[in-house]
DRENFIMI-734691 format. One line per field, with one value per residue: residue in one letter; x, y, z of N, C-alpha, C in turn. Coordinates in steps of 0.2 Angstrom, whole numbers. Layout:
BEGIN
residuo	c(A, ...)
n.east	c(X, ...)
n.north	c(Y, ...)
n.up	c(Z, ...)
ca.east	c(X, ...)
ca.north	c(Y, ...)
ca.up	c(Z, ...)
c.east	c(X, ...)
c.north	c(Y, ...)
c.up	c(Z, ...)
***
This chain:
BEGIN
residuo	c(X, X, X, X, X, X, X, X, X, X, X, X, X, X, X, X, X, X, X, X, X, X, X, X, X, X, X, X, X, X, X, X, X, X, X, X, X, X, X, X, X, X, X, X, X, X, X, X, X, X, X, X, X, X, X, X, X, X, X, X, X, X, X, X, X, X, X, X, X, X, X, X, X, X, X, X, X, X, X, X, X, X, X, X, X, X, X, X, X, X, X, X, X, X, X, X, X, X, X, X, X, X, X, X, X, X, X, X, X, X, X, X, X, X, X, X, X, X, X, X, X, X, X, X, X, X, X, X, X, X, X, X, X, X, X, X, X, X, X, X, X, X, X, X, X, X, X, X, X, X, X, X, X, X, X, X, X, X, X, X, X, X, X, X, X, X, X, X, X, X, X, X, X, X, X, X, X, X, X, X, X, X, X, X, X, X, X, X, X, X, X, X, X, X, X, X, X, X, X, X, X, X, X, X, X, X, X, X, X, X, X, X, X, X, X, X, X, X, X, X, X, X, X, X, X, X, X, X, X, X, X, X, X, X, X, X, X, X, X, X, X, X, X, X, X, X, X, X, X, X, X, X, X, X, X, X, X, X, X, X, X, X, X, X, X, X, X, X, X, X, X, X, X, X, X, X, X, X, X, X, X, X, X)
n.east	c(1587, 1578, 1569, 1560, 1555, 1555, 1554, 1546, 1543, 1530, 1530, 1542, 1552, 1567, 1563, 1553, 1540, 1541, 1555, 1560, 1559, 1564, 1577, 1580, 1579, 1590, 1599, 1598, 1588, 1572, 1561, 1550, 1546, 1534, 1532, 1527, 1527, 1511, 1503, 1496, 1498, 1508, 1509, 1501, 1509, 1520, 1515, 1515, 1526, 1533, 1527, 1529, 1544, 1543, 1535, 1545, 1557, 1556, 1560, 1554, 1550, 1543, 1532, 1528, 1515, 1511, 1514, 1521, 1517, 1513, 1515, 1513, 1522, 1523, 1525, 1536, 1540, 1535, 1537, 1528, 1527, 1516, 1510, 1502, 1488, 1469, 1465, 1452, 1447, 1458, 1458, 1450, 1454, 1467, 1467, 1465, 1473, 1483, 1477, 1483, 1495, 1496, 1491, 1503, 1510, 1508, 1508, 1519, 1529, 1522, 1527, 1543, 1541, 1539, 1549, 1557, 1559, 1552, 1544, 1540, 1530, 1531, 1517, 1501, 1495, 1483, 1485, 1500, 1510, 1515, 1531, 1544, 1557, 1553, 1551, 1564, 1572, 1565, 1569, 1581, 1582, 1578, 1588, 1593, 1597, 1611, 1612, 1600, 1600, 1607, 1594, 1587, 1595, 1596, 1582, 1571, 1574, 1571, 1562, 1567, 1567, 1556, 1550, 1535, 1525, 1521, 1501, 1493, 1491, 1490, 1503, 1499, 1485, 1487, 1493, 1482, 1472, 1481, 1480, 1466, 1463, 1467, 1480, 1496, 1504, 1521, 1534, 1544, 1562, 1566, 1575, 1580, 1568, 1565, 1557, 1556, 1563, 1567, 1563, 1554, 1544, 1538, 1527, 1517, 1514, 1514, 1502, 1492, 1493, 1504, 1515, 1526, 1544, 1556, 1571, 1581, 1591, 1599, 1602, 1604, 1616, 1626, 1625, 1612, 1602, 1604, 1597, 1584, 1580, 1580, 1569, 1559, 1560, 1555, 1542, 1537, 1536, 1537, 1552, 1557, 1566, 1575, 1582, 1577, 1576, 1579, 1582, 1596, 1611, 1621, 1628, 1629, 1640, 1638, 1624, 1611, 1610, 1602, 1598, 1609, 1610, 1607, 1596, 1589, 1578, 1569, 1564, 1554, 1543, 1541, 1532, 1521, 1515, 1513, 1504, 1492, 1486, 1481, 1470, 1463, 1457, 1451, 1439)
n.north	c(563, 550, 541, 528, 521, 524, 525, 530, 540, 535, 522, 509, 520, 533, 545, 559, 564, 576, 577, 567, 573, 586, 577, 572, 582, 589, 578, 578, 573, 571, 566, 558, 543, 542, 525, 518, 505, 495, 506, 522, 533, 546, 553, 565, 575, 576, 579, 592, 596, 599, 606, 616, 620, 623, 633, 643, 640, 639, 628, 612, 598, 579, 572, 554, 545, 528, 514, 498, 483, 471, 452, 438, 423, 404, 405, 414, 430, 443, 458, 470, 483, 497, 507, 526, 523, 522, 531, 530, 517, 509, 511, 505, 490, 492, 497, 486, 477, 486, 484, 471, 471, 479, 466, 459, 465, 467, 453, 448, 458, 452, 439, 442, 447, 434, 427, 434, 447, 460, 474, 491, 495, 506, 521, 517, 522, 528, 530, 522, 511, 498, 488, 476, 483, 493, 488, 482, 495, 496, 485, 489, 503, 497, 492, 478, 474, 479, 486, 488, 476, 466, 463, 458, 448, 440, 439, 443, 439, 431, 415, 415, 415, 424, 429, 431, 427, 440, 442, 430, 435, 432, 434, 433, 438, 449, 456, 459, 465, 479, 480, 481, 492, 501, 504, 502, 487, 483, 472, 469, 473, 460, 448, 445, 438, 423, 413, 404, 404, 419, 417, 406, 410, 421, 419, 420, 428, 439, 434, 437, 451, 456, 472, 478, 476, 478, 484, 489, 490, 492, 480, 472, 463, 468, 457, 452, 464, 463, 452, 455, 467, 459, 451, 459, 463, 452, 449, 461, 471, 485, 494, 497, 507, 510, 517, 510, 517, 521, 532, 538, 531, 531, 519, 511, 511, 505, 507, 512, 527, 539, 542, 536, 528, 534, 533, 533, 549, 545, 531, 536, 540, 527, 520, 531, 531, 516, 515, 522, 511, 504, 512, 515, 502, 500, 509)
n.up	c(-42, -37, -21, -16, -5, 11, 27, 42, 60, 59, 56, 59, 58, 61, 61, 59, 48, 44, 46, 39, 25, 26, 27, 17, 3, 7, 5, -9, -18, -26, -29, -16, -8, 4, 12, 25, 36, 32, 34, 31, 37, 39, 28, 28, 35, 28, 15, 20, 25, 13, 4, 11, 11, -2, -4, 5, -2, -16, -21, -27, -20, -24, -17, -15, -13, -3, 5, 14, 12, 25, 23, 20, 14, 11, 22, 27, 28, 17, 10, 2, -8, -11, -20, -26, -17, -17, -5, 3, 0, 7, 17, 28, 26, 30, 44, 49, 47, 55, 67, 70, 72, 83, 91, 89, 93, 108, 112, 111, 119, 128, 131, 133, 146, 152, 150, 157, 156, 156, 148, 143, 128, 118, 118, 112, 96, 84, 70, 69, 67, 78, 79, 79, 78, 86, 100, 101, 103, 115, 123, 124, 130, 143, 148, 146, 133, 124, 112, 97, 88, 94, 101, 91, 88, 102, 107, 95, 83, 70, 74, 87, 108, 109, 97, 88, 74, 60, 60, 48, 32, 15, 6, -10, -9, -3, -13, -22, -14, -15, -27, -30, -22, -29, -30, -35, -33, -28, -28, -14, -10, -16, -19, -2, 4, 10, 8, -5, -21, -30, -45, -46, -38, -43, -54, -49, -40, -51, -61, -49, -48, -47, -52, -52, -47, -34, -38, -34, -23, -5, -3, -13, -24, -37, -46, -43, -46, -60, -62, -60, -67, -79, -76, -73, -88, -95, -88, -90, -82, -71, -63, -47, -34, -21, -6, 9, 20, 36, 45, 52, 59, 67, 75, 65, 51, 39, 38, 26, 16, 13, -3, -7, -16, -28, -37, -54, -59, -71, -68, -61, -68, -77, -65, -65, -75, -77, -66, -69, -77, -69, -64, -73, -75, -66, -67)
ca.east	c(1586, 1570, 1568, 1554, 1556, 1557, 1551, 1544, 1540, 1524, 1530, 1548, 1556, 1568, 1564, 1546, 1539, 1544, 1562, 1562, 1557, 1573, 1584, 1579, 1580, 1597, 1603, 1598, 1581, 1569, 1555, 1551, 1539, 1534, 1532, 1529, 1522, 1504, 1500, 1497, 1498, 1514, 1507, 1501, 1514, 1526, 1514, 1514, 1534, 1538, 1524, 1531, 1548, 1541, 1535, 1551, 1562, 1553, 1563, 1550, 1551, 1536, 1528, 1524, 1509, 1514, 1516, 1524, 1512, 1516, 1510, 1518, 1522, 1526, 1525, 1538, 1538, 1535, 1532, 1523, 1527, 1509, 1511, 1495, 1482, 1465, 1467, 1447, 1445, 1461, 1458, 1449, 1459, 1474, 1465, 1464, 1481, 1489, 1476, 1484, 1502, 1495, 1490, 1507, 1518, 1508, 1510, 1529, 1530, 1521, 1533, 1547, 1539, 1538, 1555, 1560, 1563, 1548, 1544, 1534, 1527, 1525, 1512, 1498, 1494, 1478, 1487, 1506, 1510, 1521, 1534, 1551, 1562, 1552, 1552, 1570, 1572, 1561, 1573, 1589, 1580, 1575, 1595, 1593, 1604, 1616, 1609, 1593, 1606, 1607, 1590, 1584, 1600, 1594, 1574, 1566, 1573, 1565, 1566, 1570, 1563, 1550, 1547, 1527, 1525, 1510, 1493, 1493, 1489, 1496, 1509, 1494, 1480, 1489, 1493, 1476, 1470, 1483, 1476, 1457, 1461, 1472, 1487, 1502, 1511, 1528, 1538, 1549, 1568, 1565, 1580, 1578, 1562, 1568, 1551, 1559, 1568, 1562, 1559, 1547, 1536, 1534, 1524, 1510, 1511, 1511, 1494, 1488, 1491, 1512, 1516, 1534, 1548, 1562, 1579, 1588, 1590, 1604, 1606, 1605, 1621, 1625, 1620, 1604, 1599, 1604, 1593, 1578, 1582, 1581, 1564, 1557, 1559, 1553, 1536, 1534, 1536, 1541, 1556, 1558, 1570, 1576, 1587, 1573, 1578, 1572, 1584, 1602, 1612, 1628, 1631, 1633, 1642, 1635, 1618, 1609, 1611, 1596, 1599, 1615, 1609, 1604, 1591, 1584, 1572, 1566, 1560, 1545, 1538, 1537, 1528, 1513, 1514, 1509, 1497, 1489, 1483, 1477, 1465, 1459, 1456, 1445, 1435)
ca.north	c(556, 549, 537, 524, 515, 526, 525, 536, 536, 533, 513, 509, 525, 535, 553, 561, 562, 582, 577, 564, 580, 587, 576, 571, 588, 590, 574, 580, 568, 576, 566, 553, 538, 538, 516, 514, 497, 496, 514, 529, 540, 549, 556, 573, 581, 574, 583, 597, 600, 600, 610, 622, 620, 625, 641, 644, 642, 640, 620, 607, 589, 578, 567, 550, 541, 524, 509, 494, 479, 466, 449, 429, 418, 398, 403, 419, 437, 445, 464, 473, 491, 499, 517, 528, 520, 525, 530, 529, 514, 505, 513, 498, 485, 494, 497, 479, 473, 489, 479, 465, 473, 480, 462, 455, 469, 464, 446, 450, 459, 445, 431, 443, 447, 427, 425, 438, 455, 464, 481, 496, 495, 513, 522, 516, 529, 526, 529, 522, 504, 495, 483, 473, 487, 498, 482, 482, 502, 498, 481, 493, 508, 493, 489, 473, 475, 484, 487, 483, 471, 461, 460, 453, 443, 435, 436, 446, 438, 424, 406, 416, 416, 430, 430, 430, 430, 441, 438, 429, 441, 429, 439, 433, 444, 457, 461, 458, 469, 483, 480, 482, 498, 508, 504, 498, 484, 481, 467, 474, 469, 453, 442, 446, 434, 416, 407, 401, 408, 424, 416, 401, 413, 428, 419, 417, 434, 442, 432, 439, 457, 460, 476, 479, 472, 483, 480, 493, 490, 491, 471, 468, 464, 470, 452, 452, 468, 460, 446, 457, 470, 454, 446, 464, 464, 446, 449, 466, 474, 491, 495, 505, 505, 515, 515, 507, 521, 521, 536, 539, 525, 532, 515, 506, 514, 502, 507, 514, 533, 544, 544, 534, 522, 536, 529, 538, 550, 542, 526, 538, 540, 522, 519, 532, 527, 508, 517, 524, 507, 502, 519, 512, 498, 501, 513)
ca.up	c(-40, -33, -17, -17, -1, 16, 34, 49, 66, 59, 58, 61, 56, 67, 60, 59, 40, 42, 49, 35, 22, 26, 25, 8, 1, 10, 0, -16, -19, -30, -25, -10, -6, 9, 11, 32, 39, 35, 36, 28, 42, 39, 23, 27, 38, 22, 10, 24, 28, 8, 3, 16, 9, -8, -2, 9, -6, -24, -24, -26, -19, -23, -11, -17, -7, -3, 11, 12, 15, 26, 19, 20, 7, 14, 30, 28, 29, 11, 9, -4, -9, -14, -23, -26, -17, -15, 3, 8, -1, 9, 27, 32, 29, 34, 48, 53, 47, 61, 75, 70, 73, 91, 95, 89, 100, 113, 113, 111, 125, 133, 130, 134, 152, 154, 150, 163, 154, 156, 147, 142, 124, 117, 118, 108, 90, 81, 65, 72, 68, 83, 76, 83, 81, 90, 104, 102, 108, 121, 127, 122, 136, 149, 149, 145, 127, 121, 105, 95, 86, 99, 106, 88, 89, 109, 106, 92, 76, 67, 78, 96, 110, 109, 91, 86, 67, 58, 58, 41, 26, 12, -3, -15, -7, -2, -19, -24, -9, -16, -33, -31, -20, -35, -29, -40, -31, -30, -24, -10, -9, -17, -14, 3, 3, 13, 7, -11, -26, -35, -52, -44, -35, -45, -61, -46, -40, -57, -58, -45, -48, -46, -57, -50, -44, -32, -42, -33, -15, -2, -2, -20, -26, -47, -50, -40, -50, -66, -63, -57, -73, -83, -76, -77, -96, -94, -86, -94, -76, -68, -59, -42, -29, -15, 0, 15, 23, 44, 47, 53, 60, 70, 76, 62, 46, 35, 36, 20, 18, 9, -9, -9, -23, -33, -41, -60, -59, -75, -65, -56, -75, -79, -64, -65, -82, -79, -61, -77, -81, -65, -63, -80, -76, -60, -69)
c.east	c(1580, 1573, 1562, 1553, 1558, 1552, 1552, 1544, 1531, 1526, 1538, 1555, 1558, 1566, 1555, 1546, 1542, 1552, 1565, 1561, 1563, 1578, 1585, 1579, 1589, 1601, 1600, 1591, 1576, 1560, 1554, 1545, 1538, 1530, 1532, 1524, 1516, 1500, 1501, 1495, 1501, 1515, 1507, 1505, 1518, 1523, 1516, 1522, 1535, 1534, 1527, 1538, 1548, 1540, 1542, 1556, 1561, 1557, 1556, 1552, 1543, 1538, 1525, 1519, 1511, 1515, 1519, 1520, 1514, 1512, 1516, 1517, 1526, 1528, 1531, 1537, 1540, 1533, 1532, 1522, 1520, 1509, 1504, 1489, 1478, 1464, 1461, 1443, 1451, 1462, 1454, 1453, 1465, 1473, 1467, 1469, 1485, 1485, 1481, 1491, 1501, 1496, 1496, 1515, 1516, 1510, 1519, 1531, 1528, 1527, 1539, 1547, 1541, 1544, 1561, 1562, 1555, 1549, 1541, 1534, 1526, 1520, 1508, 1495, 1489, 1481, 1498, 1509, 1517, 1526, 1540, 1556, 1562, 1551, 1559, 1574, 1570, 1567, 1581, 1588, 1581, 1584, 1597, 1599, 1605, 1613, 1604, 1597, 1606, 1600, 1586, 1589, 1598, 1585, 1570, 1566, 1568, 1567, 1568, 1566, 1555, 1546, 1539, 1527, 1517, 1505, 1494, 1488, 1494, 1498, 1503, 1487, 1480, 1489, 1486, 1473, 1472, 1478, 1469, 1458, 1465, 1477, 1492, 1505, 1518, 1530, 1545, 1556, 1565, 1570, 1582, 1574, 1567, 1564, 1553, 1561, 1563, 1560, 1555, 1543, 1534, 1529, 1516, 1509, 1510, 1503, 1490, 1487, 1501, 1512, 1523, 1538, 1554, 1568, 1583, 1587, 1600, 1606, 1604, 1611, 1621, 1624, 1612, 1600, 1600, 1599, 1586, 1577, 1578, 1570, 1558, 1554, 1553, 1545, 1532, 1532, 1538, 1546, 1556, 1564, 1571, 1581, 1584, 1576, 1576, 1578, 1590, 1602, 1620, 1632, 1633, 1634, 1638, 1626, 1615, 1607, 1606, 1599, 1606, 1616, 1607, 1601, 1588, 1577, 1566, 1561, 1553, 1539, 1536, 1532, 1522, 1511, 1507, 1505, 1495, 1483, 1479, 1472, 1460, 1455, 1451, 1440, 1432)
c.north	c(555, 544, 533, 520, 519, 524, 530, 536, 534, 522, 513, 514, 529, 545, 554, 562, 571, 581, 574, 569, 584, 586, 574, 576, 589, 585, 574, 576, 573, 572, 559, 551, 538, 531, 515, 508, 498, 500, 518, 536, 544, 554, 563, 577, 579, 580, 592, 601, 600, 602, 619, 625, 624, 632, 643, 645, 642, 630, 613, 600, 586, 572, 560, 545, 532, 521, 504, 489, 471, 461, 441, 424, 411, 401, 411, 424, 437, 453, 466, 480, 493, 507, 518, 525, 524, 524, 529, 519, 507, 506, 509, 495, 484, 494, 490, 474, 479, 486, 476, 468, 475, 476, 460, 459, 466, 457, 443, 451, 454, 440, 435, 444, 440, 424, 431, 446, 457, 470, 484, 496, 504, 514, 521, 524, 524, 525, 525, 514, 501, 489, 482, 479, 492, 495, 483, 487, 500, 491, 486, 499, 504, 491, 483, 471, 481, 488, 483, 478, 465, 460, 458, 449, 438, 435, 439, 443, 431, 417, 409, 417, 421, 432, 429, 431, 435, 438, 437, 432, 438, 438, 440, 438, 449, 462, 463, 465, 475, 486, 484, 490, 502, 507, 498, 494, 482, 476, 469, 468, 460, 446, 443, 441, 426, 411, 404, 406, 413, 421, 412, 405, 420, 427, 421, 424, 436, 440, 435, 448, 461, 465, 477, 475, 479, 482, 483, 494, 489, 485, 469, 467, 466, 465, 451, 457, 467, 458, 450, 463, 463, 451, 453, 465, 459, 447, 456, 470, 479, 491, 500, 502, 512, 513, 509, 508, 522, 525, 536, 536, 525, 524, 510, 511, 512, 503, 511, 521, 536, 546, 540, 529, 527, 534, 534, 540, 547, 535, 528, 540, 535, 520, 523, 529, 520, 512, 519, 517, 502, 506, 516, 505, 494, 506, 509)
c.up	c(-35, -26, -16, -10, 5, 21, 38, 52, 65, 58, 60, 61, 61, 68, 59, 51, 38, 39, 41, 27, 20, 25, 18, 6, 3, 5, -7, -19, -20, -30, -20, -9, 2, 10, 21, 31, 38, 36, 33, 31, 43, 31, 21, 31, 33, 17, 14, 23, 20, 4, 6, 13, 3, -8, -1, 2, -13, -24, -22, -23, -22, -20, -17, -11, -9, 4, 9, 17, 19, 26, 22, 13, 9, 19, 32, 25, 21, 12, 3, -4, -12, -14, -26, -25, -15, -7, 6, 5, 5, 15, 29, 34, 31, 41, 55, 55, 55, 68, 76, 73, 81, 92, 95, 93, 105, 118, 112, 117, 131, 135, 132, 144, 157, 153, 154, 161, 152, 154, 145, 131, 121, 117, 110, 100, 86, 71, 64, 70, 69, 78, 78, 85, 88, 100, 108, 104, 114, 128, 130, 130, 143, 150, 148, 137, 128, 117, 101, 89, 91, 104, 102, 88, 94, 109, 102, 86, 75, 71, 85, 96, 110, 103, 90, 78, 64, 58, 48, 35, 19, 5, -7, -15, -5, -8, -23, -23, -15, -22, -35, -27, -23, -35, -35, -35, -34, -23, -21, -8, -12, -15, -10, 7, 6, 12, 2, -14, -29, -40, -51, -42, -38, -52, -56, -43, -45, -59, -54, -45, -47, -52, -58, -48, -39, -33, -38, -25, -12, -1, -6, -23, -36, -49, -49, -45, -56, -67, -64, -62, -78, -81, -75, -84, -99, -95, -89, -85, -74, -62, -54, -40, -24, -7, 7, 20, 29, 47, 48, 57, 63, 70, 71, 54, 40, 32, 31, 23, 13, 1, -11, -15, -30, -41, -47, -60, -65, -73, -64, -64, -77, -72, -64, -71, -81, -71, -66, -79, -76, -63, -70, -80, -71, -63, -77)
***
């Protein structure tokens, strides 16, 4: 079973890309995307711990390269799975989008300060990209919440206090972006999206360079992944999916377990397949 959709402490994840290595192996996953926020700096310790693994036991995992782009569409949050990109052609503008992420923790913390609950920011990481949850550890450490649950519930979700939205990277040009640097996009959790319906806004992605859609997610229900099965065939699209896995989750049972959708290794063939036709098509 593959996994198309993880996290690290390289952006919101709780496990390191090794830690994350093992526990995918342990849950039977035969090969994994690392997908953090904006970055692909969780890359080579992933190639590293399941290279090692390899040695250590003769069992291969493979490693897929992979981020997940943070972009807007009417004004709301859209991300954008991007599988095999050329990593020296997209280290700029990655680059600029994880400023962008520094400036908007900071300005968080700001407004949090200003509304009386001051706190410390992790330390800054040149490859590392800060983001609410990692905010919501930090309110959760300050005592101020219970749980990061409730400190995007009283200031981090959308419409509270303390929210700041992205520096604006629309859905359209992300994909673009992905596109011109190798990458396959994929439209991450789609009916998730709060800016309009999936079948209005995907004729205008696809236009722009959509290849994918992610049918198989932990809050798609078997009609969602009908419909997203269905507009796949439609648009002549590839299917991923994956848990959007940010590690173990004692406190709440409900949160998505590594592999638990087990998803068909067959899927990771039709996407190189159609990455095939993006290589082809920059060359």
């Amino acid at each position: 079973m593959i996994e198309l959709h993880c996290h690290t402490t390289f952006s919101d994840g709780t496990l390191t890309p090794t830690e994350l290595v093992k526990a995918a192996i342990e849950a039977g996953v035969k090969a994994l995307a690392i997908t953090d926020h904006d970055t692909m700096g969780g890359w080579e310790e992933a190639y590293s711990a399941a290279a090692t693994h390899a040695e250590e036991t003769g069992e291969a995992l493979e490693i897929v390269p992979g981020l997940e782009l943070s972009t807007t569409h009417h004004w709301r949050s859209l991300h954008v799975l991007g599988f095999y990109p050329d990593r020296t052609q997209l280290e700029d503008p990655l680059h600029e989008r994880l400023l962008g992420r520094q400036r908007r923790a900071q300005t968080i913390a700001q407004r949090l300060a200003e509304l009386g609950y001051p706190i410390t920011l992790p330390s800054r990481n040149s490859q590392k990209a800060p983001g609410r949850p990692h905010i919501a550890q930090a309110l959760v450490q300050a005592g101020y919440v219970k749980t990061a649950k409730e400190a995007f519930d009283r200031f981090l979700g959308d419409d509270k206090p303390a929210y700041v939205p992205y520096e604006k990277l629309s859905a359209v040009n992300g994909i673009k972006l992905l596109r011109d640097c190798g990458a396959l996009p994929v439209w991450a959790h789609p009916y998730l999206f709060q800016g309009g319906s999936v079948e209005a806004c995907l004729p205008e992605f696809v236009e722009a360079g959509l290849m994918g859609l992610e049918v198989y997610h932990p809050h798609h229900s078997s009609t969602d992944i009908q419909r997203l099965k269905g507009l796949c065939k439609q648009y002549g699209l590839v299917m991923t999916g994956g848990s959007d896995y940010h590690g173990p989750n004692p406190s709440n049972h409900h949160a998505p377990h590594l592999n638990a959708l087990k998803v068909p290794l067959e899927l990771l063939s039709d996407l190189k397949t159609a990455h095939q036709t993006v290589r082809t098509h920059q060359t």
